[in-house]
Backbone as JSON Lines, residues from 0, in Angstrom:
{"i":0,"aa":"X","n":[103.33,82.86,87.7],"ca":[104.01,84.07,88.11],"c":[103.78,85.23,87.14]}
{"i":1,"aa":"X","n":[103.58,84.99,85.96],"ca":[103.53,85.55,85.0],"c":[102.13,86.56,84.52]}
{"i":2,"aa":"X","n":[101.05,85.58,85.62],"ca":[99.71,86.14,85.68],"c":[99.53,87.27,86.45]}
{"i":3,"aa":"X","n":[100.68,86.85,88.09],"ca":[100.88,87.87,89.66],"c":[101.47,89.1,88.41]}
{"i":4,"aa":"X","n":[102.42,89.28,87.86],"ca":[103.36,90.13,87.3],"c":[102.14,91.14,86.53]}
{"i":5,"aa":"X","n":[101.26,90.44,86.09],"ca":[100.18,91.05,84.8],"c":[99.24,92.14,85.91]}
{"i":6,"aa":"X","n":[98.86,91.14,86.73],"ca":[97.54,91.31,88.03],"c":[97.92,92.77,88.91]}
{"i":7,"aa":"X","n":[99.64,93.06,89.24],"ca":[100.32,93.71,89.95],"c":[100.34,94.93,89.07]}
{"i":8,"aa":"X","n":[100.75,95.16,87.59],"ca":[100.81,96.25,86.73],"c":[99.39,96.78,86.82]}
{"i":9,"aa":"X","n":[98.63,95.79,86.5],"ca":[97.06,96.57,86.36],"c":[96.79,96.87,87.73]}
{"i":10,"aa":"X","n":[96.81,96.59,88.88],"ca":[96.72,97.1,90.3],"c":[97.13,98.69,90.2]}
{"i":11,"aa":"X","n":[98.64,98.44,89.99],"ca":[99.67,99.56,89.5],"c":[99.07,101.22,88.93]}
{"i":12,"aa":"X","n":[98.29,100.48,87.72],"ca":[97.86,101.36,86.89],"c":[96.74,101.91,87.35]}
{"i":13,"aa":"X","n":[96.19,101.21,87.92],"ca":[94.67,101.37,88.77],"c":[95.04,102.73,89.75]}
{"i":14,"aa":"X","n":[96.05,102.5,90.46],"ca":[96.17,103.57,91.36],"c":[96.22,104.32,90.74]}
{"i":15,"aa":"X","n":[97.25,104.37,90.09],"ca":[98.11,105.56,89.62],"c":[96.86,106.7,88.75]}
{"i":16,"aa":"X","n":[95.68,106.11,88.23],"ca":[94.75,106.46,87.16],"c":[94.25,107.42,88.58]}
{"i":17,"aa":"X","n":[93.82,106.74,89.28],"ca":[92.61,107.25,90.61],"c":[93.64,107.99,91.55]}
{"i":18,"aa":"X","n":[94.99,108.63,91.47],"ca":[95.61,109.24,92.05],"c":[95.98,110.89,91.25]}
{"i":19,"aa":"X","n":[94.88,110.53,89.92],"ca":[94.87,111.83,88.99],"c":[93.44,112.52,89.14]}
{"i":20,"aa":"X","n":[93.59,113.36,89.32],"ca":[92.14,114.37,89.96],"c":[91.05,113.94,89.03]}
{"i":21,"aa":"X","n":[91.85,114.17,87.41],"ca":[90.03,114.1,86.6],"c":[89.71,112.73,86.74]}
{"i":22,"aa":"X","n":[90.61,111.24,86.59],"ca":[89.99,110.08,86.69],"c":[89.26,109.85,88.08]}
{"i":23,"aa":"X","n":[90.18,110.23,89.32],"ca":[89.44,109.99,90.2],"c":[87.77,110.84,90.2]}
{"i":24,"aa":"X","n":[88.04,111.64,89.99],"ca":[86.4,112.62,89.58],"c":[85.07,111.8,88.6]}
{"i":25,"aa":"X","n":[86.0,110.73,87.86],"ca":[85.42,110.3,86.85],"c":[85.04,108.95,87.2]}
{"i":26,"aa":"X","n":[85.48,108.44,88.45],"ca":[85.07,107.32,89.24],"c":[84.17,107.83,90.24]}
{"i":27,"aa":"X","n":[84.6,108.5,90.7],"ca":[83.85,108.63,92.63],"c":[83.0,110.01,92.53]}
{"i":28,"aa":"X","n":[83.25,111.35,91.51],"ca":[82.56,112.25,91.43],"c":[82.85,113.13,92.52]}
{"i":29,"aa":"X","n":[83.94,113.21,92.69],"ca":[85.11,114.13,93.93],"c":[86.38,113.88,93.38]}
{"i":30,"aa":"X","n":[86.79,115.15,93.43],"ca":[88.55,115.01,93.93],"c":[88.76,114.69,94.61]}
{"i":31,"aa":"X","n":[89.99,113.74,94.9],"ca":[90.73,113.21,96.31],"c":[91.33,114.26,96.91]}
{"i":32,"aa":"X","n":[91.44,114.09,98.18],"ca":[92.21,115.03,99.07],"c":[93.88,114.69,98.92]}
{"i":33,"aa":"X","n":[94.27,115.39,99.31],"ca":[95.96,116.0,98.61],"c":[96.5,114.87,99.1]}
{"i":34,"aa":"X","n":[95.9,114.29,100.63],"ca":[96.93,112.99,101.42],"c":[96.62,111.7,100.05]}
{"i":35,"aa":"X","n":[95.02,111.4,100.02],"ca":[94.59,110.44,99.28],"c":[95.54,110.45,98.06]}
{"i":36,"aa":"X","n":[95.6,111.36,97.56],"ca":[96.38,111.17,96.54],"c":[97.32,111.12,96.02]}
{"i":37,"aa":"X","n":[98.29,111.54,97.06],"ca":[99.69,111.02,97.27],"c":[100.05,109.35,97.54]}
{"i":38,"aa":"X","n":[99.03,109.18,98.63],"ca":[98.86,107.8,99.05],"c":[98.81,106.59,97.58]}
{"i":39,"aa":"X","n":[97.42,107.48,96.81],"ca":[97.44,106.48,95.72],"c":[98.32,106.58,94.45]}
{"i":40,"aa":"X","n":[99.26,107.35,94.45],"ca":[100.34,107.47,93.69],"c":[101.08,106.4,94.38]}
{"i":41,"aa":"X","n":[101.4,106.72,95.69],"ca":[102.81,105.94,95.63],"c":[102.36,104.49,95.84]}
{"i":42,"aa":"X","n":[101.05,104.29,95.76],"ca":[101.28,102.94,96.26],"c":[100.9,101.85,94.57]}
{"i":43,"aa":"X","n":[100.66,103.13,93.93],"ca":[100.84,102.49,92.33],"c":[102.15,101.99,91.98]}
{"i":44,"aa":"X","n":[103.0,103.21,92.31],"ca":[104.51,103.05,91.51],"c":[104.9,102.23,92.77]}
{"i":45,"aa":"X","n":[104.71,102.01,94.02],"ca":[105.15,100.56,94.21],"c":[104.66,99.1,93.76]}
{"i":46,"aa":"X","n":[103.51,99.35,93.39],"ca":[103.03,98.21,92.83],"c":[103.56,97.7,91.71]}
{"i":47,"aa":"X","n":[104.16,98.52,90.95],"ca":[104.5,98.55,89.48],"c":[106.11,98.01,89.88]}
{"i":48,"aa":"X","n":[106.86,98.76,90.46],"ca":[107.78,98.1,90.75],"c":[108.17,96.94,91.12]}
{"i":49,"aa":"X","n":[107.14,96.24,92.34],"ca":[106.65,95.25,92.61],"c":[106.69,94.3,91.76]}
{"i":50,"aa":"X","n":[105.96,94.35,90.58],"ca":[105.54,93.21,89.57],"c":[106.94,92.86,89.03]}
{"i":51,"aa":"X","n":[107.56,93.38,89.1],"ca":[108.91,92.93,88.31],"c":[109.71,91.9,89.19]}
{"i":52,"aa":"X","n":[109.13,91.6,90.23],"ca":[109.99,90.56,91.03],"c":[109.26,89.49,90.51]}
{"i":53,"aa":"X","n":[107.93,89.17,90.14],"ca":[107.77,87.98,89.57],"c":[108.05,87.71,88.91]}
{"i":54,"aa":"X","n":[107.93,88.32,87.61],"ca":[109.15,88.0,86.13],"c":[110.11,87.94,86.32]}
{"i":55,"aa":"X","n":[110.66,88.68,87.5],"ca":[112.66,88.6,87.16],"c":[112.66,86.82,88.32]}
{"i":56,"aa":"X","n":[111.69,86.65,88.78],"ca":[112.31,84.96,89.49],"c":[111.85,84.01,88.45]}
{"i":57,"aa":"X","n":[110.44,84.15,87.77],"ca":[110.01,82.72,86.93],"c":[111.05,82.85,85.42]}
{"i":58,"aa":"X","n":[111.4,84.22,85.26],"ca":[112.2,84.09,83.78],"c":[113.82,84.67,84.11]}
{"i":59,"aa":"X","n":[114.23,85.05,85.22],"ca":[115.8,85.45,85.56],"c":[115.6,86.94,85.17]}
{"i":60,"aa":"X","n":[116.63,87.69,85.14],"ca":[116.53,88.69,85.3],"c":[116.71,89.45,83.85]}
{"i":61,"aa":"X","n":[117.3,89.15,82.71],"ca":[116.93,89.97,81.45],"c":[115.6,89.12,80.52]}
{"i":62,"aa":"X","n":[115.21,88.14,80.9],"ca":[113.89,88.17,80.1],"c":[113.16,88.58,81.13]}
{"i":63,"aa":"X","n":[113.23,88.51,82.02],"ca":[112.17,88.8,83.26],"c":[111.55,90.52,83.01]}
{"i":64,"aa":"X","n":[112.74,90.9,82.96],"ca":[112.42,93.05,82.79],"c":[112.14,92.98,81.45]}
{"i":65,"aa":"X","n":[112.27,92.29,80.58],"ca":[111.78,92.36,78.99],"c":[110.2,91.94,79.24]}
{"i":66,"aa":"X","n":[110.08,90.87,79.91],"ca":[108.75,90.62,80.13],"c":[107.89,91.28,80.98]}
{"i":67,"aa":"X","n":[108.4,92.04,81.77],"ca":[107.59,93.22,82.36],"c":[107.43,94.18,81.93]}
{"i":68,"aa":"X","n":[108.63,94.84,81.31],"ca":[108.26,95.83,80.38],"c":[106.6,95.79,78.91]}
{"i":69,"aa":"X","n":[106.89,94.24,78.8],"ca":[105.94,93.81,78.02],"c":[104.43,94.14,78.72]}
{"i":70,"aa":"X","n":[104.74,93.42,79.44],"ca":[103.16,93.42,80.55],"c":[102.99,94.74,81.42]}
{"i":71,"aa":"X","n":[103.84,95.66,81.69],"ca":[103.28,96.95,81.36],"c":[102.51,97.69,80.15]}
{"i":72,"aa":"X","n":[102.92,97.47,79.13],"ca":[102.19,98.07,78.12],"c":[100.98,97.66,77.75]}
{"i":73,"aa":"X","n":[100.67,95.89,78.4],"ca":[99.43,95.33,78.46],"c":[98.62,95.68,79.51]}
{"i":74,"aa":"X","n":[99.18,96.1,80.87],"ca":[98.63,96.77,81.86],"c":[98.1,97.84,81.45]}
{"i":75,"aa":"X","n":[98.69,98.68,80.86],"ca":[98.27,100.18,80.6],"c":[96.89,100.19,79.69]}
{"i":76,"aa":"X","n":[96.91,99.39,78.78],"ca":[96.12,99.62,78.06],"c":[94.74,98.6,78.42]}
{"i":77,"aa":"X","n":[94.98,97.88,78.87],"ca":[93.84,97.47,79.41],"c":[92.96,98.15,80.5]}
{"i":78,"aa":"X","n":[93.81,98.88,81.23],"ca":[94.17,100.05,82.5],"c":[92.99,101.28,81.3]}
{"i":79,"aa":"X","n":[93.42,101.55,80.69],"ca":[92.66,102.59,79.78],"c":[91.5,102.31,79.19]}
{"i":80,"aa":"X","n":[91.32,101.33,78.92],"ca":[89.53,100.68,77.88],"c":[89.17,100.88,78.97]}
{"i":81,"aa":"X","n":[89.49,100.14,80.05],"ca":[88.44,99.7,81.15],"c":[88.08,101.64,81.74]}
{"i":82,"aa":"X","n":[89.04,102.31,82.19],"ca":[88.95,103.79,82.11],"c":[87.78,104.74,81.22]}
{"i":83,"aa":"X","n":[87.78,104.26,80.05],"ca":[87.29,104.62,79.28],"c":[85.68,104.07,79.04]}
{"i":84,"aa":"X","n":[85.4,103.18,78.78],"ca":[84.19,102.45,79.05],"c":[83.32,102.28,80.44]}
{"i":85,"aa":"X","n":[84.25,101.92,81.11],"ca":[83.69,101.55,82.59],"c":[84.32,101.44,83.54]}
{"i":86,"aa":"X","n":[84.35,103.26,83.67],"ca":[85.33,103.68,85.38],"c":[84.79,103.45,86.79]}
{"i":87,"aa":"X","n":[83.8,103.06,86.73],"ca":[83.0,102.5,87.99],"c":[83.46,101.18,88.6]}
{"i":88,"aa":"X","n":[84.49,100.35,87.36],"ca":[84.76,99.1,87.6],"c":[86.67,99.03,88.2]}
{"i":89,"aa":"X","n":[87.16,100.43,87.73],"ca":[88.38,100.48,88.36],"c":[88.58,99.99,89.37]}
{"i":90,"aa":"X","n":[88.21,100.57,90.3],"ca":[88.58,100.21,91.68],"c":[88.69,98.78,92.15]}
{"i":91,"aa":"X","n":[87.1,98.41,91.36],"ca":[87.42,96.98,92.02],"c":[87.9,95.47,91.5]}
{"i":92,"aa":"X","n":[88.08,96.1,90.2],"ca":[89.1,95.42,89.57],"c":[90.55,95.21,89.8]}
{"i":93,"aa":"X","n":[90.78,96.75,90.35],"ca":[92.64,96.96,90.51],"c":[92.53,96.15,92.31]}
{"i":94,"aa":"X","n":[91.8,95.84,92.44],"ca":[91.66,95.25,94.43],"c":[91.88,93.74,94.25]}
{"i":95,"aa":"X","n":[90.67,93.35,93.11],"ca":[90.74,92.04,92.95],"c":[91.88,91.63,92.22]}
{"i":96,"aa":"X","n":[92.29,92.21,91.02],"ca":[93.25,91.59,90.57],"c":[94.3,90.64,91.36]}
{"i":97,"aa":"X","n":[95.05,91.09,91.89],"ca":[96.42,89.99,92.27],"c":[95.81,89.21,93.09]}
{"i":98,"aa":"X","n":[94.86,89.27,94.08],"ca":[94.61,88.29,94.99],"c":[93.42,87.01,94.18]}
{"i":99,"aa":"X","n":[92.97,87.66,92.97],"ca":[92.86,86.42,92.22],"c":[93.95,85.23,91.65]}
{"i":100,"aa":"X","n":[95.15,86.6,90.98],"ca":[96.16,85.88,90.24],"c":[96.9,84.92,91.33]}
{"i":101,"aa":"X","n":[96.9,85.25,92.66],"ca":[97.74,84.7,93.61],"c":[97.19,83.5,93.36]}
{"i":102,"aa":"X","n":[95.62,83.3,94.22],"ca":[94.56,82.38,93.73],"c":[95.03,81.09,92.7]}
{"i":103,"aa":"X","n":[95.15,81.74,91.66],"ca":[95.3,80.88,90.03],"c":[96.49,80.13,90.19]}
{"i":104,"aa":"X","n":[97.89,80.96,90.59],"ca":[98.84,80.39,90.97],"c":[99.4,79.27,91.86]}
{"i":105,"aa":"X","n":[98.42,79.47,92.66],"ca":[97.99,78.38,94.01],"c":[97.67,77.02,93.53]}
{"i":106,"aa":"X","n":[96.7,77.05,92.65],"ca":[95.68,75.93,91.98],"c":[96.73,74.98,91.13]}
């Protein structure tokens, strides 16, 4: 659960990066249109919100938001190297993520 929670922030962050004019410019080499990018805002900060239901069931509900809070800050910054080095790989990293972690969880 703990992996879905990690997989969901970086999804999260993914949008939220490609719902900002210069990153998206810095992936795709266009600005998004005003809908697109509303779209990929909100469907970051639901994602992000999202992740906190896995931590708050595998750890209860005050280590759970301690541990998301955690794995946000690991989201973000992993969210940023990868930004930084290799924005071509955003997208399809923030797609694959959770439906791998789901994957892992399964196994």
């Amino acid at each position: 659960m703990i992996v879905l929670c990690l997989a969901l922030c970086f999804s999260g962050f993914g949008s939220l990066c490609l719902g900002v004019d210069r990153h998206h410019e810095q992936v795709y080499g266009h600005k998004p249109a005003p809908l697109r990018r509303q779209l990929l805002r909100l469907l970051g900060w639901l994602l992000l919100a999202s992740a906190a239901v896995p931590a708050i069931f595998a750890l209860g509900t005050s280590i759970g938001l301690a541990l998301w809070a955690s794995v946000l800050s690991l989201a973000a910054f992993a969210q940023i190297t990868l930004l930084s080095y290799r924005p071509n790989l955003v997208p399809a990293l923030s797609i694959g993520a959770p439906p791998l972690a789901l994957f892992l969880h399964l196994i």
